[in-house]
Every structure is written in structure tokens, then in C-alpha cells.
GUDOVO-86624 format. One record per residue (C-alpha): x, y, z. Coordinates in pm, whole numbers, padded with zeros to 5 digits, always signed. Example, Ala and Ser with C-alpha at 12.3 -4.5 7.8 and 13.67 -1.06 7.14 Angstrom:
2
+01230-00450+00780+01367-00106+00714
//
This chain:
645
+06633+01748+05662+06664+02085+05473+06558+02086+05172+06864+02120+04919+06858+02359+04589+07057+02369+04295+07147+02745+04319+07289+02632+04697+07512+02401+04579+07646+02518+04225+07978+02638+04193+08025+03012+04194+08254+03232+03993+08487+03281+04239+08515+02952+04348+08675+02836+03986+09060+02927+03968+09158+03230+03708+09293+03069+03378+09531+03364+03376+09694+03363+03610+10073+03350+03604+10320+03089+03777+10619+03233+03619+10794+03433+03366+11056+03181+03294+10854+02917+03020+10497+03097+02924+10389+02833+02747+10479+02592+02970+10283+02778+03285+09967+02806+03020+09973+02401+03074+10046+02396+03406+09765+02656+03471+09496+02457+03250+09583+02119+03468+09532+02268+03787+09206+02451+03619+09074+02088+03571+09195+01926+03819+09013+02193+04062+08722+02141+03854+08699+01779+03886+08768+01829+04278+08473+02096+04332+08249+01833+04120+08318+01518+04326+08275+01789+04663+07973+01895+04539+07810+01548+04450+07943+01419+04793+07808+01716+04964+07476+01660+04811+07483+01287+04878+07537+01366+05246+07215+01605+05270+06990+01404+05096+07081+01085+05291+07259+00865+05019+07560+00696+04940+07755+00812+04711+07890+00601+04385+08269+00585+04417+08249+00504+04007+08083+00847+03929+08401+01045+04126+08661+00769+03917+08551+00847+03596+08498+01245+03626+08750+01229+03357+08570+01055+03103+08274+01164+02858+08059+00851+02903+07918+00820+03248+07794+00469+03250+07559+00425+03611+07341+00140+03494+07177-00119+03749+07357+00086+04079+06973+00109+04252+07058+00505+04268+06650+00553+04314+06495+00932+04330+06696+01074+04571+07058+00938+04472+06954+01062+04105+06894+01421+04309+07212+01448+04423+07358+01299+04084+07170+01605+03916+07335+01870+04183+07657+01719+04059+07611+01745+03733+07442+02069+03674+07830+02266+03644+07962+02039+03460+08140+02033+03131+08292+01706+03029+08027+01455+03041+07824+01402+02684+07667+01066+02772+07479+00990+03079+07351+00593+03125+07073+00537+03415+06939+00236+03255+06763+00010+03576+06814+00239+03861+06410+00327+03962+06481+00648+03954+06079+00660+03898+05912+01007+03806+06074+01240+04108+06411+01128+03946+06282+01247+03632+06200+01615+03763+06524+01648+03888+06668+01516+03560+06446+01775+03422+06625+02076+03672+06948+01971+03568+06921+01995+03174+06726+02305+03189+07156+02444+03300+07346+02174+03155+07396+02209+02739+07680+01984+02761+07481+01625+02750+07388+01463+02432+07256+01135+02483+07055+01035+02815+06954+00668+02898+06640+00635+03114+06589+00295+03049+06387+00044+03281+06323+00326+03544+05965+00277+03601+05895+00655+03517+05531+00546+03385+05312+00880+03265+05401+01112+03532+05756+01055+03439+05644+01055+03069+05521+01423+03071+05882+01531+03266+06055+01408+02986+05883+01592+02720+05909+01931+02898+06303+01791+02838+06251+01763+02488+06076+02045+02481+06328+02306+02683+06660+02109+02622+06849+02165+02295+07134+01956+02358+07012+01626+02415+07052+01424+02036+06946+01060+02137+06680+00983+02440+06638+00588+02564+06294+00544+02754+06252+00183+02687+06050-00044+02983+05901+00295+03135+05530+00177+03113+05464+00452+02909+05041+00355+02754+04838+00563+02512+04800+00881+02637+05183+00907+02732+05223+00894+02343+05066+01282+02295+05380+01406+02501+05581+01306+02295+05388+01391+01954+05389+01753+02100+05743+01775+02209+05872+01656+01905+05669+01864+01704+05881+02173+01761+06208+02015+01841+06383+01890+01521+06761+01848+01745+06645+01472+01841+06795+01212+01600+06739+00910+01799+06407+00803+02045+06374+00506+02179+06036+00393+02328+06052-00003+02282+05909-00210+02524+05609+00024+02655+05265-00030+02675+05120+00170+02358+04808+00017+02169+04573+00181+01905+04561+00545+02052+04889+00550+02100+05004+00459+01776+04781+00792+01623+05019+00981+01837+05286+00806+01726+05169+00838+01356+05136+01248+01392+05494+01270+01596+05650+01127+01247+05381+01360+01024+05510+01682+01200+05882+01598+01348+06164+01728+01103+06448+01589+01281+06393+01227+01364+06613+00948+01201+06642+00669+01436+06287+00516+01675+06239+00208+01830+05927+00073+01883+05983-00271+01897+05812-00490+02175+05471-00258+02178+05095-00357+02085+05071-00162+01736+04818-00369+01576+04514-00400+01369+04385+00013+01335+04724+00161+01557+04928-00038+01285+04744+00186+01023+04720+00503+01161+05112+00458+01248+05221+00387+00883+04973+00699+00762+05236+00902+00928+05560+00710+00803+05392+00800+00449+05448+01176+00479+05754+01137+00687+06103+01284+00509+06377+01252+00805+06326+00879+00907+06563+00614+00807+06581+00344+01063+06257+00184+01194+06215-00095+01423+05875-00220+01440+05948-00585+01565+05748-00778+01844+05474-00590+01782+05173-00800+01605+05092-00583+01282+04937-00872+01139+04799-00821+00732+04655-00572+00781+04954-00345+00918+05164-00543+00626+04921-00412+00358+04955-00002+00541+05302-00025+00507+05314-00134+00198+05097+00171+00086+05373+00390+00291+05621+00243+00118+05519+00388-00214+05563+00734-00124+05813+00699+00137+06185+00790+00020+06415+00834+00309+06385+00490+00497+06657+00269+00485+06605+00008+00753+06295-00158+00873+06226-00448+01119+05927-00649+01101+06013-00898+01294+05781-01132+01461+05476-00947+01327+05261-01239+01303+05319-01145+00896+05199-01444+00641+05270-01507+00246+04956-01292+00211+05112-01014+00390+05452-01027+00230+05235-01021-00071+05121-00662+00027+05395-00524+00102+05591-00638-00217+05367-00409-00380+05501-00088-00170+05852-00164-00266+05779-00193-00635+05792+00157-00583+06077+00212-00335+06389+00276-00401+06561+00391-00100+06475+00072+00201+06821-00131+00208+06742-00376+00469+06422-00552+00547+06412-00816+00852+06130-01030+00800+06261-01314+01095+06029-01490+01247+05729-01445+01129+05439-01731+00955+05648-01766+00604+05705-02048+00352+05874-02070+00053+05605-01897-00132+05686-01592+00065+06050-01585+00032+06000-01639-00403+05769-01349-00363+06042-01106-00156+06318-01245-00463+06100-01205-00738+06035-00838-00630+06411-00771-00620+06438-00899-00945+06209-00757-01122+06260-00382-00985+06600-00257-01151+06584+00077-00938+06564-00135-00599+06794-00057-00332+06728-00315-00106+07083-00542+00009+06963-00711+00300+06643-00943+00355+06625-01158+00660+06419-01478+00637+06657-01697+00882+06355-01911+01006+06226-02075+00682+06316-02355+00508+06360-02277+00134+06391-02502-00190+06644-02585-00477+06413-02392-00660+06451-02078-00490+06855-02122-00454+06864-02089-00817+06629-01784-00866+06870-01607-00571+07168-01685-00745+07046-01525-01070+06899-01231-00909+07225-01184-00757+07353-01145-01040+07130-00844-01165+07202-00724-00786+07530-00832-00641+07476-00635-00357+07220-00843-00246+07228-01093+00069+06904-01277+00161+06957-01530+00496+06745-01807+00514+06713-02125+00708+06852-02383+00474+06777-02599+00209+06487-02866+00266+06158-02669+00270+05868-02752+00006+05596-02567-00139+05311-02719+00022+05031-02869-00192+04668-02948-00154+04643-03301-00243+04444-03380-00583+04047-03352-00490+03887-03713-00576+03648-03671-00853+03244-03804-00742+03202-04175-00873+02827-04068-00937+02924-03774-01121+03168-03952-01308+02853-04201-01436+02634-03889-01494+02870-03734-01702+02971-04078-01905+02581-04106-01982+02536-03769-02060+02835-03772-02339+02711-04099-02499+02282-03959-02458+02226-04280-02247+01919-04337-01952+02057-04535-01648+01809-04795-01710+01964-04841-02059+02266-04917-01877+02169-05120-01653+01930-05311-01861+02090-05654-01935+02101-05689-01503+01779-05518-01411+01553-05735-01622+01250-05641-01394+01321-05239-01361+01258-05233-00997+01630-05054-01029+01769-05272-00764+02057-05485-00898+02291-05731-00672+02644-05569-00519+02823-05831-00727+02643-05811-01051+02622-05409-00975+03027-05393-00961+03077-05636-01240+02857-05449-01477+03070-05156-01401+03399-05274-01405+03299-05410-01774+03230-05109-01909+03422-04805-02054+03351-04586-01733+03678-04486-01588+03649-04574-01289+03883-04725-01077+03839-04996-00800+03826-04736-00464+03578-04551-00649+03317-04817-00743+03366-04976-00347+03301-04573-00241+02963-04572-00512+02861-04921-00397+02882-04803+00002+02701-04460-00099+02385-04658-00279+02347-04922-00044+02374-04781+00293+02238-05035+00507+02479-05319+00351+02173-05545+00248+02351-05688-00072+02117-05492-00317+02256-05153-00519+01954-04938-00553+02116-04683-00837+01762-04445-00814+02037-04251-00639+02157-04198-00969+01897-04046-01108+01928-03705-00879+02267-03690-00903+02265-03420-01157+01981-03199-00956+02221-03249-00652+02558-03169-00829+02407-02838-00987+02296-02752-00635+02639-02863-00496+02814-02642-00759+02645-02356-00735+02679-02390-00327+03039-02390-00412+03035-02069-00628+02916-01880-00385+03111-01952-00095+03393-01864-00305+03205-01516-00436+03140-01438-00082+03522-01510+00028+03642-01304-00190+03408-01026-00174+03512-01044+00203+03837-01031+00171+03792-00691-00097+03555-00561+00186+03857-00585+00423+04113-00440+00195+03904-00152+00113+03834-00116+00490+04200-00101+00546+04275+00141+00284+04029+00361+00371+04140+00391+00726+04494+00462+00601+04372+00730+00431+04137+00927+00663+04470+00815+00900+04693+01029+00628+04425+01322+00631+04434+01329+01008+04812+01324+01101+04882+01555+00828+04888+01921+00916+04741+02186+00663+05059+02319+00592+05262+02010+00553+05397+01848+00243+05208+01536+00092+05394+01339-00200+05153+01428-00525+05159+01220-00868+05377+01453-01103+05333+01487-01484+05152+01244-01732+05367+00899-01723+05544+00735-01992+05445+00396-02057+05788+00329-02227+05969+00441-01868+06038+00111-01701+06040+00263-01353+05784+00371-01137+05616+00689-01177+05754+01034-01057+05670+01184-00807+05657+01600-00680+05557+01788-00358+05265+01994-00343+05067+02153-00026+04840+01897+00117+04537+02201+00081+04602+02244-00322+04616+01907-00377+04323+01793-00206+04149+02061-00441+04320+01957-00714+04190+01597-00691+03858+01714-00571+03791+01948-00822+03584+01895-01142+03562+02207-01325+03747+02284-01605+03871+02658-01451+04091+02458-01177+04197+02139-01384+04580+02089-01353+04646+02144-01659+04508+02517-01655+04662+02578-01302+04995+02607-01500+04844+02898-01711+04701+03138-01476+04737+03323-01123+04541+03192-00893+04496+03512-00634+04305+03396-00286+04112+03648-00020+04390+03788+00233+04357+03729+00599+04524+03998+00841+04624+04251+00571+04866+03949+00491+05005+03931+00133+04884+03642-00051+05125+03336-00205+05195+03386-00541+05381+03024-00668+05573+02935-00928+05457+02759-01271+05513+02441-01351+05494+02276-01663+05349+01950-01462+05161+02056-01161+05096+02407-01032+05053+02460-00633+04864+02679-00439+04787+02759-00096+04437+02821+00067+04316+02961+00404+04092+02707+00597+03815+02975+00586+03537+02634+00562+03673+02423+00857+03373+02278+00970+03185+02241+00621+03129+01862+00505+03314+01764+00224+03203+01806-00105+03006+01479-00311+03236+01337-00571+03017+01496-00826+03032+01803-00732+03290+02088-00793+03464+02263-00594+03659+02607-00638+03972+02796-00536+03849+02926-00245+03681+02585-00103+03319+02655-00232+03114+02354-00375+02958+02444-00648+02636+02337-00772+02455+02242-01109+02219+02543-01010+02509+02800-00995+02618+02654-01310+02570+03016-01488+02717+03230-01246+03107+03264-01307+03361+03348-01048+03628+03478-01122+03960+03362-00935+04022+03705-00823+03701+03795-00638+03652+03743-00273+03394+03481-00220+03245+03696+00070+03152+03985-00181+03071+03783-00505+02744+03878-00712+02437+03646-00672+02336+03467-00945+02060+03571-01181+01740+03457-01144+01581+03184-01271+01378+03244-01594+01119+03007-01513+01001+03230-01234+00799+03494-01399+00570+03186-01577+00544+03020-01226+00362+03350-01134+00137+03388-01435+00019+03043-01346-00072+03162-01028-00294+03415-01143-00444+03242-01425-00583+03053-01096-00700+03297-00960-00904+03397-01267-01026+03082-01293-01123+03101-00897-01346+03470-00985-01535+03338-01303-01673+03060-01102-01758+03261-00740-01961+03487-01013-02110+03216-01210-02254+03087-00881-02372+03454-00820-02613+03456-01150-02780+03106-01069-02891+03222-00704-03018+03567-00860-03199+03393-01142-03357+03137-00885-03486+03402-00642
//
């Protein structure tokens, strides 16, 4: 079979008929119709001859729906088992043509030589817009053809790859294509294979993209650190409004990242966390992210491990954040109480906009049932208020003080007295101080009860210390690697969201917020000096070295923060200690340059040294005083042997 190309089969010039030309001289306007019907209809014919052509020399059948709907702008092909080679000729086809804006090829295993000649095609046709892919088994080799279409294709607006078995390293395509092409408003990668690594990539594509507004991620493995890298780039994102993250596991500890995102975050508007294995602890976290949000409208929470407990925490964050935009929550799988009814209704009433769905009435807020107090502590303590021994107390019945009294003079001695204690509790002492049921109470047991409930307290203490210290250890963790997840998938250059001026505690909203260069404000925070505070940024030039004969960046003042950017001239340095400061140009400066001052405007490769150290000069008369000392005795030594000889 020869092997067929697109130039071979592409309509030429002269094939398409002359949109001038002239039927009559009766009705101009009337041949200008007539003219630009046969113009199409020719079209349409030399399309449908061309795909058929091409369907008879690569060896396929042709789709009799493709040459029916020529006509229309949406050419739906899903689940027709076109495979690589009827996509081929299905690319021939469509590489002249005009009309179509919307191509479906969901489930037709077109695989990755599909792709390629997918990729032929768009490199001629500007006309298509949005391009399903869906469920075509294009797996990595496929993945990288579809980047070089986001990467040469300015046309295409919204992309469908779901169920590709895209995995990790399939993610860095499309971090790089996307990093240049800002035309793409809608991606859809849901139901792929990405994990951890992935999700970095996935993190940087929304750090760097500009153009992005719609992704689909849902039915993934983000979870755990992929979870926390991903939201590190959501923080710094500005384009993104509608996120699905459902089916995908985050767990806590993704619930607690995006909460952090959330703070900064002002352009997302929808966000599915369905089904992320999210608990009342998690909801907890990320209540605290949209304290500070006021742009999220809906948040789908569906399935996922929450009581009642969680749903009062989602309402009670609507109601007590007046600048919150949020109108829908989703909860439809729990079970809420008459209690939280009434707390909707009046927060519906500060927000009338609001719609929460729940499950229904006839959940409860589960309690831990009332821990039984110790009998024997209950004794100890009843002693110790009234300064009484046991054998006191047991004195009228244990006439002999062996401290062995019978079970039935034992309970009736008890029950007799003021100790409140009730009948359960003195059948639980009786069965705790004579184990082996012989009818005698030996209450010795008594006597270490106090020894053995300070030991049992203190036990207690610090299993709860150590829980909790855990569960800060874990939250720090998390936070951390958000952070050094921000650092990484955000570019020098990019724009980080900075605290602004000093806050006013009388403000009932959160606190505002401006943009500043990620570089300046990682040396403003950094910084410890008084030369490069924030407050004197506002007051004076800051001028840094030039690279390439390149003038430098002057910016603006500010009465609240002053910006500045900084070439990368110390890329591989370590960071500077917390104690230490650092300077305009990068430099960390120690207590033993402490004397020498820099001024802004130098070039740190042709500053002066410092002066010496003072103490040098008396570190060298010591040395010589030694020496001295050394002389006297060598000649000392010299008289005694001439005086003995």
C-alpha cells in the first residue's frame, strides 16, 4: 500500500470554484447567493471525496455520519472503533476544512499513531476549538503528541484526555506545554494514573499557566505529599476558577494544603472534594482557608467521612465571615440534627444566597458515654477529705487487724456509710479485692491505691502530651512541605500574594493583601537589617548590579510595601540562618562585617574589604613578648654551663 500524505490529498487552489464568478447580469445579488451555495456545496463534495479517497488507500471504511453532518459545527464520532488508521484518513479529511469547531473521538482506540496524525492535521487546521480524545488508550507516547498540540496549535480552547493512562512523568508534558500557551481554557485529565510526581507537575502547570480556568482531575491518586505539592501551585494561581479534585483520596492532610491555598487564592469559584476520604478534622482545616476567601461559591463536600460536627463547622464558617461568597455546599450523605436546621435557617438569613444539601433530619452528635469513676478511688478520696486511715474505717468489723473482713459484713459496712457509692460499684470493688471468690475482702488493696492512681494519672498525661505533640509534629510536617512545595513551583519572576500594610484590628475582615516579586519578598522577610526593613524600602532607591549592559528596574513607592527585583547572581548558595542578615544583592551578612557599610548602589563584586581587626596588632606583640621570653632563658642556660666549666 502507498503510503498516503497530506500534501497528496489536500485540495488545491484550483480545484475550489471562483467566488466571482458571474451567472448573470439580470439579479446580482441574487447570483452572489447562488454563487456562495454552489461554493459550499462544492466544498462539502471535495471534503466527503477526499475523506472517501483516503479511506480507500488506507484500507478503512468510511463513517457515512461524518459525510451527513459536513454541514454541522459539532462532529460527534464517539464509540465508532475508528482505530489509528480510520483517524488517518479522518485527519486527511479534515485538514481543508472550515466549518467544523468541535471534534468528539471519545472511545475509538485511536491509541498514540492516531494521535500523530491528529497532531499533522492541527498543525493546518485553525478552525477547531475543542478536541475530545477521551478513552483512546493514547498512554505516554500519545501524551507527549498532544503537548507538541498544545504547544504548536493556537486554536484549540478546551482539550478532553480523560482514561488515556497518562502516569507521572506524562504530567511534565503538559506542565511545559502549558507554560507558554495561555489560549487553553479548559483541560481535562480525569481518570489517569497520576500519583505524587505527577501532582508536582501538576502543581507547576497551575504556578506558570496564565490561561487556564477549567481542569479536571477527578478520579486520580493525588494524595498524601502530591496533594500538597498540587495545592502549593493553586496558591499562586490567578486564572483558575473551576476545580474538580473528586475521587482522588487527599485525606487531612491534602484538606489542611488547601486550606492554606485558600487564603491567598482569589479567583476560584468552584471546587469538588468529593470522596476525598475528608473527616470533621479535615473540614476543620479547611474552614480556616475560607475565613479568608472570598471568591469560592460552591464547595462539594459529598461523600466523604462527615457527621454533624462537620456540617456545624462548614455553617458556622459561613456565618461568621460577612465577606463570604460561598452559595453552594454539598453534604447530601449526612444525617444532620434539629440543631443544625435552626443554625442554617438563621445563617440564611445573614446569606440568602446560600443553599447547603444534606441528607435529612435524624443524625446525632455522637457522644462518648460518661467514664465510670474507680470505686477504690472514690474510698481514697472520701478518706482523704475527712483525714481518716482505712483501718479507722474499718475498725468496728476488723476487730483483729489482719485487714480481712467477710464479703457480707465488707458490703454492709459500706453501704452504711456516707461513701457515694452505688450498688454496681461496691459488687465491681468487692470482685477487684477478692479475686479468687473465697468469701473474705482483703482491703490491703486499698492501701496502694493512691501510689497506683498517681502512676495511672500521670500514665494518662502523657499519652495525651505525646498525642498531641504528634499530631503538631504532623501539621508542621505538612506545612512545611507546602511551603518548600510553593518555593519550588514558583518561578523567580512570578507573582506571590505578600501581606500588605499594618492591619487594623477594628477592620472586621481579613487582612489585605498586595503582589510583590517572589525574589523581593523572600528578602524582605529574610532580611534583618534595618537598611532593607519595609518600612525604609518606601524611602529610598534601591539600584542593583546590571547584567548584559541591561538597564536596571527602578519601581514605584509605596506607602505599604516597596518591591524590587534581583538577579539570581547566588543560585547555588545555602540559604541564609534566621539570624543572619541578608542584603539587596543576596549577600548574608555577618556579625564580623558588622562595621563595614554597603551602600545600595555599589556592586557587590567591587565593594571595599573591611578594615582590619584592631585586636591584631596586640596578637602580634604577644608573639614576640614570647619570643623574648624564649632568648632570656637559652642565655641564662648559657652562663650556668660557662660558670660550671
Amino acid at each position: 500500500m502507498s503510503m498516503l500524505s497530506f500534501e497528496s490529498l489536500c485540495l488545491k487552489e484550483d480545484d475550489c470554484p471562483s467566488p466571482t464568478e458571474q451567472q448573470g447580469t439580470e439579479d446580482e445579488f441574487d447570483t452572489d447567493l447562488e454563487s456562495d451555495e454552489k461554493e459550499e456545496s462544492n466544498n462539502k463534495t471535495s471534503i466527503s471525496e477526499v475523506y472517501l479517497e483516503a479511506c480507500r488507500l488506507v484500507g478503512v471504511v468510511p463513517v457515512s455520519y461524518f459525510i451527513r453532518n459536513l454541514d454541522s459545527t459539532t462532529m460527534t464520532l464517539n464509540h465508532h472503533g475508528l482505530g489509528p488508521l480510520g483517524c488517518k484518513a479522518l485527519a486527511i479529511a479534515l485538514v481543508a476544512d472550515m466549518n467544523i469547531d468541535t471534534l468528539e473521538l471519545a472511545d475509538n482506540h485511536i491509541q498514540a499513531e492516531g494521535a500523530k496524525y491528529l497532531v499533522e492535521m492541527l498543525r493546518a487546521n485553525f478552525t477547531l476549538q475543542h478536541l475530545d480524545l477521551s478513552n483512546n488508550y493514547l498512554q505516554s507516547e500519545g501524551a507527549e503528541y498532544m503537548a507538541k498540540v498544545l504547544l504548536d496549535n493556537i486554536s484549540i480552547k478546551s482539550i478532553k484526555l480523560s482514561g488515556n493512562g497518562f502516569s507521572d512523568d506524562d504530567a511534565k508534558y503538559f506542565a511545559d506545554a502549558l507554560l507558554t500557551n495561555s489560549k487553553i481554557k479548559e483541560l481535562d485529565l480525569s481518570h489517569n494514573e497520576f500519583c505524587g510526581k505527577g501532582a508536582e507537575h501538576l502543581g507547576q502547570l497551575l504556578a506558570n499557566n496564565e490561561g487556564l480556568e477549567v481542569l479536571d482531575l477527578s478520579w486520580n491518586h493525588l494524595r498524601m505529599k502530591g496533594a500538597v505539592a498540587f495545592c502549593a501551585g493553586l496558591k499562586v494561581n490567578m486564572m483558575l476558577k473551576h476545580l474538580d479534585l473528586s475521587w482522588n483520596g487527599f485525606g487531612n492532610e491534602g484538606a489542611l494544603a488547601m486550606g492554606e491555598a485558600l487564603k491567598f487564592n482569589n479567583t476560584l469559584v468552584h471546587l469538588n472534594l468529593n470522596n476525598n476520604r475528608l473527616t470533621n478534622e479535615g473540614v476543620g482545616m479547611l474552614c480556616r482557608g475560607l475565613e479568608f476567601n472570598d471568591t469560592l461559591r460552591v464547595l462539594l463536600l459529598a461523600y466523604n467521612s462527615l457527621t454533624v460536627e462537620g456540617a456545624l463547622t462548614l455553617v458556622n464558617v459561613v456565618k461568621n465571615t460577612p465577606r463570604t461568597a460561598l452559595e453552594e455546599i454539598n453534604i447530601c450523605n449526612v444525617l444532620v440534627t434539629e440543631t443544625f436546621v435552626h443554625l442554617l435557617e438563621v445563617t440564611c438569613q445573614e446569606h440568602p444566597g446560600l443553599d447547603v444539601q444534606y441528607g435529612g433530619v435524624g443524625g446525632f452528635i455522637a457522644k462518648k458515654p460518661p467514664k465510670r469513676v474507680d470505686p477504690m478511688k472514690v474510698i481514697q478520696d472520701y478518706l482523704d477529705q475527712r483525714k481518716l486511715r482505712l483501718w479507722d474505717f474499718f475498725r468496728n468489723i476488723d476487730k483483729d487487724g489482719t485487714m480481712r473482713v467477710p464479703v457480707a459484713d465488707f458490703r454492709k459496712a459500706v453501704q452504711q456509710s456516707s461513701i457515694p457509692l452505688d450498688r454496681y460499684q461496691i459488687e465491681e470493688l468487692i470482685q477487684r479485692l477478692d479475686r479468687d471468690r473465697t468469701g473474705m475482702v482483703d482491703y490491703r488493696g486499698l492501701a496502694d491505691t493512691r501510689k497506683q492512681m498517681m502512676r495511672d494519672h500521670r500514665r494518662q498525661l502523657r499519652k495525651v502530651e505525646s498525642r498531641q505533640k504528634k499530631e503538631k509534629q504532623k501539621s508542621d510536617r505538612i506545612l512545611k512541605t507546602f511551603q518548600s512545595a510553593v518555593d519550588a513551583v514558583t518561578p523567580r519572576s512570578s507573582m506571590v500574594i505578600s501581606p500588605g500594610g499594618p492591619r487594623d484590628d477594628s477592620s472586621g475582615g481579613p487582612q489585605p493583601f498586595s503582589a510583590t516579586p517572589l525574589s523581593s519578598w523572600h528578602h524582605i522577610v529574610m532580611s534583618n537589617s534595618s537598611r532593607y526593613s519595609v518600612s525604609n524600602l518606601s524611602n529610598e532607591h534601591v539600584h542593583l548590579p546590571m547584567l548584559g549592559g541591561t538597564t536596571p528596574y527602578r519601581p514605584t513607592s509605596s506607602p505599604g510595601m516597596r518591591s524590587y527585583s534581583q538577579p539570581n547572581l547566588l543560585d547555588d548558595s545555602p540559604r541564609s540562618a534566621p539570624g543572619k542578615s541578608v542584603s539587596a544583592q543576596g549577600i548574608c551578612s555577618d556579625s564580623e562585617f558588622g562595621h563595614s557599610k554597603l551602600s545600595p548602589t555599589a556592586n557587590h563584586l567591587t565593594r571595599s574589604r573591611p578594615a582590619l581587626d584592631a585586636k591584631q596588632p596586640v596578637v602580634k606583640a604577644k608573639t614576640k613578648k614570647v619570643k623574648k621570653k624564649k632568648t632570656t632563658k637559652r642565655v641564662d642556660k648559657d652562663l650556668k654551663s660557662t660558670n660550671v666549666k
